[in-house]
C-alpha positions in Angstrom: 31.5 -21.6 193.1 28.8 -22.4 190.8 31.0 -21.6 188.0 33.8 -24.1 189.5 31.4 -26.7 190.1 30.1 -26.5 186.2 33.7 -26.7 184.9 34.4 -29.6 186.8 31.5 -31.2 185.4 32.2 -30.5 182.1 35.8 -31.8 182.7 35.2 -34.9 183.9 32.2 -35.7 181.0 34.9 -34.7 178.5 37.0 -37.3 180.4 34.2 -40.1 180.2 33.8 -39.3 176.3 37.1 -39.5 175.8 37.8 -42.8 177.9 34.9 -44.3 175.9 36.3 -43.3 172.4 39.6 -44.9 173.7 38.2 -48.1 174.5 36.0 -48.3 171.3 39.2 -47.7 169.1 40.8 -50.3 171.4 38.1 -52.8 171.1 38.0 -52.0 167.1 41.6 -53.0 167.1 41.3 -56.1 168.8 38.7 -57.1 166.4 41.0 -56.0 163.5 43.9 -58.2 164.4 43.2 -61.4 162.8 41.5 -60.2 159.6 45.2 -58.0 159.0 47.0 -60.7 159.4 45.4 -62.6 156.9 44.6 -60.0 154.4 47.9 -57.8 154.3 49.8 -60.8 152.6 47.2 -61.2 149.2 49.2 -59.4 147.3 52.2 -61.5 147.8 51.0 -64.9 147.2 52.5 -64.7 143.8 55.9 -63.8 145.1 55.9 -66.0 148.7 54.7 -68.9 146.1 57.9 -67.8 143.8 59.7 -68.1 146.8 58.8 -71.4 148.3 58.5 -73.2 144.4 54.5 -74.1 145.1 51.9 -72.8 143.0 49.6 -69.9 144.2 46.8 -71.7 144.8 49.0 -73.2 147.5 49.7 -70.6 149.6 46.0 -69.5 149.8 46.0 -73.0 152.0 47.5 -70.4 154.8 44.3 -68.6 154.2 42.0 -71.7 155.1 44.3 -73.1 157.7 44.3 -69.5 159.2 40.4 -69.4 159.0 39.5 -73.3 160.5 41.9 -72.6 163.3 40.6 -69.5 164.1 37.1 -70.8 164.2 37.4 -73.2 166.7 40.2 -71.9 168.7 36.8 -68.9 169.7 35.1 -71.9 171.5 37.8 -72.3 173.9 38.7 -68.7 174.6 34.7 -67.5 175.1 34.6 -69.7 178.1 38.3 -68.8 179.1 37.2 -65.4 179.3 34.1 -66.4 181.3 36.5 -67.8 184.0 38.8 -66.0 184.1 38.1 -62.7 182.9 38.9 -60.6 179.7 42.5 -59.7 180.5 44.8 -62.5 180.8 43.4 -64.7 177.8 43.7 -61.6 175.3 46.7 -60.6 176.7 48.2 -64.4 176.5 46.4 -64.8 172.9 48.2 -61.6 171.5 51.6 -63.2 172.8 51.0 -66.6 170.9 50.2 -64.0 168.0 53.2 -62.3 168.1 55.2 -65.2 168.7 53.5 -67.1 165.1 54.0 -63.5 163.2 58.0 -63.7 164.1 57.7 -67.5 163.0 56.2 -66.4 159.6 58.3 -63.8 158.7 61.4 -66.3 159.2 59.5 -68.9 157.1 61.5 -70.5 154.4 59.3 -73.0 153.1 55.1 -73.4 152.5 54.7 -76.0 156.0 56.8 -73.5 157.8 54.4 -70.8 156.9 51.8 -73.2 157.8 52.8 -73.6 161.2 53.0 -69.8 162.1 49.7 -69.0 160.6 48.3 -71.7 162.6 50.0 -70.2 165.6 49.0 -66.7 164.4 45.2 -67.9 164.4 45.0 -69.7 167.9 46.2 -66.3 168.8 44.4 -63.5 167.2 41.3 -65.7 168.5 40.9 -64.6 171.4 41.4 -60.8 170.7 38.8 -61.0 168.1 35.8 -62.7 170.2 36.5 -61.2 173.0 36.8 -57.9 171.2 32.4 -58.7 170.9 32.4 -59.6 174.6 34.1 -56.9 175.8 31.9 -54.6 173.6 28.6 -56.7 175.6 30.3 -55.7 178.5 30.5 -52.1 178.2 27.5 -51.1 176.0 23.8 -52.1 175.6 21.0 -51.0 173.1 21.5 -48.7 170.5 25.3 -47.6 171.9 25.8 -51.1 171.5 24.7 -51.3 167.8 26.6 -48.7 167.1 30.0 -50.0 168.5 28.9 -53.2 166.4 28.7 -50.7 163.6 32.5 -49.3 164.7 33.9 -53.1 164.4 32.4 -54.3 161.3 34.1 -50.7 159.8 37.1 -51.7 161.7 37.6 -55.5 160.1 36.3 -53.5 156.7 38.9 -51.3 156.9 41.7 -53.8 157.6 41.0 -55.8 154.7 40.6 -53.2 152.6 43.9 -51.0 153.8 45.9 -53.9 154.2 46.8 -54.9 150.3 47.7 -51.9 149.7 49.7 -51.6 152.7 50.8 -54.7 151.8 51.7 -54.1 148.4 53.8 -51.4 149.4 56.0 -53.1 152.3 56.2 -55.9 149.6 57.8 -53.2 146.7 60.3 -51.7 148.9 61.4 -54.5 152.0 60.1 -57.7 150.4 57.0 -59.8 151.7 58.5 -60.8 154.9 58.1 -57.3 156.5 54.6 -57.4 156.5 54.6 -59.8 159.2 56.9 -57.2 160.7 54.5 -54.5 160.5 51.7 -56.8 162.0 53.7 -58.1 165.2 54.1 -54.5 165.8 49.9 -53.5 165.6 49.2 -56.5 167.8 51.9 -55.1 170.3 50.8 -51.8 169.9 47.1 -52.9 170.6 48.1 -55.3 173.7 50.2 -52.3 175.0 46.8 -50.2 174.3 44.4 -52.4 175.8 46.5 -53.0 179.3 46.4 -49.1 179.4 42.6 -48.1 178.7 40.4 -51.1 178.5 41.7 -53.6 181.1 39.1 -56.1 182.9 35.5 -55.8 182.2 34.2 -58.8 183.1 33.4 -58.1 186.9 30.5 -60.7 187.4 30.4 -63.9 188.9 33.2 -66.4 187.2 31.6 -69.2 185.4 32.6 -73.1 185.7 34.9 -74.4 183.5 33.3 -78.1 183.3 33.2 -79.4 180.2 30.0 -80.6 180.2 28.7 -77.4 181.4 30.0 -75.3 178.9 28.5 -77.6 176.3 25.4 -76.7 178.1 25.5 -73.4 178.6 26.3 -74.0 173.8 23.6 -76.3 173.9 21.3 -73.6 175.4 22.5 -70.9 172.8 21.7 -73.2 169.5 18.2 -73.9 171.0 17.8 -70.5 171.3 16.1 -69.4 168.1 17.3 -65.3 169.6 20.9 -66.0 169.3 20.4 -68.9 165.9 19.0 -66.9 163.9 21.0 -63.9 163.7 24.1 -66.3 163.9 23.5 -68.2 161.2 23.2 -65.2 159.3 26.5 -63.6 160.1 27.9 -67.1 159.2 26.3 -67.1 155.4 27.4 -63.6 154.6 30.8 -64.2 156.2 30.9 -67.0 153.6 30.1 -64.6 150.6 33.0 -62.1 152.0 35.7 -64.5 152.6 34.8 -66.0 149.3 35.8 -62.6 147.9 38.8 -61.9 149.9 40.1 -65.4 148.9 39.1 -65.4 145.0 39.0 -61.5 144.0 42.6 -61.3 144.5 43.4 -64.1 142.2 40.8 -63.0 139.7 42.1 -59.4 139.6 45.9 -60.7 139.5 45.5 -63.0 136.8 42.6 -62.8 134.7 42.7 -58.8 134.5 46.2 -58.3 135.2 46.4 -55.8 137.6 49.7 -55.2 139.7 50.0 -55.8 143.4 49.7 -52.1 144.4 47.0 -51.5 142.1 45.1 -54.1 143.7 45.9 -52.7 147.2 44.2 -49.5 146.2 41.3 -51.1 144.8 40.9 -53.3 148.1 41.3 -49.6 150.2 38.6 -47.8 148.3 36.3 -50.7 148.5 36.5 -49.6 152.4 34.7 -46.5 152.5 31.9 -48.5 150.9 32.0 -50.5 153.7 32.2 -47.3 155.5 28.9 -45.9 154.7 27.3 -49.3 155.3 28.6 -49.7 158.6 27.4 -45.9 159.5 23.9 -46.6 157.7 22.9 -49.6 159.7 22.1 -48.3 163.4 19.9 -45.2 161.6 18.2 -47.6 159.7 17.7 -50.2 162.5 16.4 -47.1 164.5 13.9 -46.1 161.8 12.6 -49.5 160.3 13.6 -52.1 163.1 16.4 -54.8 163.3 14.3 -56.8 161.5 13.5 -55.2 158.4 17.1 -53.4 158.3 18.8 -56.4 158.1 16.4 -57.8 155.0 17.5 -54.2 152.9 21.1 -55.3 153.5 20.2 -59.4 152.7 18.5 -57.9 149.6 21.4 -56.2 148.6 23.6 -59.1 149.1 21.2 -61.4 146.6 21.3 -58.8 143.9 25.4 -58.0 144.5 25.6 -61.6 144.2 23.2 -62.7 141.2 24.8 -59.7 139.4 28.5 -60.9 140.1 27.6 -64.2 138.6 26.2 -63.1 135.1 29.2 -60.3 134.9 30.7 -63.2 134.5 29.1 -66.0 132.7 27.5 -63.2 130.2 29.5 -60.2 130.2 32.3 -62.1 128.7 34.9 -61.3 131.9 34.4 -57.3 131.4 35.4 -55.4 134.5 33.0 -52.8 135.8 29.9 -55.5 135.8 32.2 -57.4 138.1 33.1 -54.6 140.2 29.6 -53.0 140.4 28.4 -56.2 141.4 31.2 -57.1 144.5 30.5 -53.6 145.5 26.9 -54.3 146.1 26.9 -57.2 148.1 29.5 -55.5 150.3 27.3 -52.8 150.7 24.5 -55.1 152.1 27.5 -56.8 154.0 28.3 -53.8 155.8 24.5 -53.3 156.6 23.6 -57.4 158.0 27.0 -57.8 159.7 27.1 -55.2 162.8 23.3 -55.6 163.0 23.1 -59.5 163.4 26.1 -59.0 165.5 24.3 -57.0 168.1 20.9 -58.7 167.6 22.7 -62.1 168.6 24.9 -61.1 171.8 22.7 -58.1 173.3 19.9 -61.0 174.8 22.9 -62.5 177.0 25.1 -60.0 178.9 25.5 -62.8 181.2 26.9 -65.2 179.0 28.8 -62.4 177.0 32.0 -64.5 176.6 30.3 -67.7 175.3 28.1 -66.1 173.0 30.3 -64.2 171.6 32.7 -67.2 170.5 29.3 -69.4 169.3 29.1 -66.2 167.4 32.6 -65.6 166.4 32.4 -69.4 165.7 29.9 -69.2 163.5 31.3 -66.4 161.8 34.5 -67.8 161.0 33.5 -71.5 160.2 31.1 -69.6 157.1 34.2 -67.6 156.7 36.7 -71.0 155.8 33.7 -72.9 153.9 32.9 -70.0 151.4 37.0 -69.5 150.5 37.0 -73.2 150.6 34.2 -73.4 148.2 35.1 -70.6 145.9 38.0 -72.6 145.1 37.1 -75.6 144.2 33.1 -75.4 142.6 34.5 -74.2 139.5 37.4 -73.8 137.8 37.3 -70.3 136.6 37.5 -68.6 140.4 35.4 -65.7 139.0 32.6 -68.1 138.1 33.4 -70.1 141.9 33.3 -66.9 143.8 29.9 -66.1 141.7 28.3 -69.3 142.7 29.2 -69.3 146.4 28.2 -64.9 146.4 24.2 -66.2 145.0 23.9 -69.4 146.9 24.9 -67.9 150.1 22.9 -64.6 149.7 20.2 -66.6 148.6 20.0 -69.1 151.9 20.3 -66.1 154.0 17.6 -64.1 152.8 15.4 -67.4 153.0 16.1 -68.2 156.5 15.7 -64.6 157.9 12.5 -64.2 156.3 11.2 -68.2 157.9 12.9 -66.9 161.1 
């Protein structure tokens, strides 16, 4: 009987650990969404911009647009999800996804594009801050560090996998079956999360008021708990977006490299990421939050400053560059899943709305830094130098004044 009783124990904890692992690649995938969609195209701006008779620096405008839209479009769904729960506003926001991949992939000219990315972003919003909320939901502490941990390797590994994926559907079916490829992940993950995640926002339903949901925002910005680690995310999301936006132009057409050579560049750079996102939790449990997240700032201010005299004093050589991206996504990997759970772990309650203040300010230092990179210089290595140091710099000033 004993014996019975034991297996059925150990059957139904094997069930639980497997139920969990589920959801966390579920939740990864949600968070995932938006950055693929953005990144898996890079290697084809020179061909889409062949295509529509712009210039490349054109089509990175379906970059920005991408990034503004998907900034503020978090604000609304964080308090959608409050309301009305998790399900139906990730469920509707991977349909509109869908719906403005299909519209890309039919494109045939630049303000075309521009609409489906803009319908691809007021989508893949709400999959991506909710992705945090449901996360807050689930998980607390350390467990919830370390599914932090699992999404910032997640949105490493998409942009980092998807050039060369990208690359690859571009050689042999043309540009337009990448959106293809990404209308069938975001079914894939809606069909996935119906299945094992579902609703996990059981509390009390919050108001949708306007003026108290600018209240309950209001509340968040005064609180230095939630600013501070905020308004770190957003500065390093800057540095990183500067990089996805510029490297690919820098590698392309100052150093020549081809599209699939990129791709595997971008895919190795993951596993750096990779370790990073594995390193933080054990290092926030050894040194403290805190301190944790200066070694990955610290890292971020020397990738940065190093990136910027490969540059203006290595005369353009390519391993100084390299090295130098390399570190400061090292120290990204390390700041990003720790501010993230340092920001939304004080407010289980508010889950949904801190998670899109968050997501916000992620994504509105995401569009600034590729705005910047773009136009503070007009050599994009030396722009995506300046905008690497100045951010990194800020960031490390602030978190130490916090």
């Amino acid at each position: 009987m004993s014996i019975e009783v034991e297996g059925t124990v150990s059957a139904a904890g094997h069930g639980r650990q497997a139920g969990a692992a589920a959801r966390r690649i579920v939740i990864c995938a949600l968070a995932a969404t938006g950055i693929l969609a953005t990144n898996i195209f890079l290697p084809s701006l020179p061909v889409i911009a062949a295509d529509f008779h712009v210039s490349s620096a054109a089509v990175t405008s379906a970059f920005t647009i991408f990034l503004a839209i998907f900034a503020i479009g978090q604000l609304i769904a964080g308090p959608l999800s409050d309301r009305f729960g998790r399900r139906m506003p990730i469920l509707i926001g991977l349909g509109i996804f869908i719906a403005g991949t299909i519209w890309c992939a039919f494109a045939r000219d630049l303000s075309s594009l521009l609409i489906g990315r803009s319908m691809q972003a007021c989508g893949a919003c709400a999959a991506s801050v909710l992705s945090r909320a449901i996360a807050r939901d689930l998980f607390d502490g350390q467990a919830l560090a370390k599914v932090m941990a699992s999404i910032t390797m997640a949105t490493a590994a998409a942009p980092g996998f998807s050039p060369l994926l990208g690359s690859a559907l571009d050689l042999f079916f043309g540009w337009r079956s990448e959106f293809a490829f990404v209308a069938a992940f975001a079914l894939c993950t809606a069909l996935a999360y119906a299945t094992f995640v579902g609703e996990t926002n059981d509390g009390a339903r919050r108001s949708l008021n306007p003026l108290k949901i600018a209240g309950f925002y209001l509340e968040l910005v005064r609180d230095r708990r939630f600013v501070a680690p905020a308004r770190t995310a957003g500065l390093v999301m800057a540095g990183l977006f500067a990089i996805f936006s510029s490297a690919p132009r820098v590698l392309l057409e100052s150093f020549g490299f081809l599209p699939i050579t990129l791709g595997e560049l971008f895919a190795g750079v993951v596993f750096l990421v990779f370790a990073a996102g594995m390193l933080a939790p054990r290092l926030s449990a050894r040194v403290g939050s805190c301190r944790a997240t200066s070694v990955g700032l610290g890292l971020t201010v020397l990738g940065g400053a190093g990136l910027l005299c490969a540059v203006l004093l290595a005369n353009g050589a390519l391993l100084p560059f390299l090295l130098a991206a390399s570190v400061f996504l090292f120290g990204v990997g390390i700041v990003s899943p720790l501010s993230s759970a340092a920001a939304l772990s004080p407010f289980g309650s508010k889950a949904g709305i801190a998670a899109a203040l968050f997501g916000f300010s992620q994504m509105a230092g995401a569009a600034c830094g590729a705005s910047l990179a773009a136009v503070v210089a007009s050599d994009p290595a030396v722009g995506l130098g300046i905008v690497l140091t100045v951010t990194s710099l800020v960031a490390v000033i602030l978190h130490e004044r916090r």
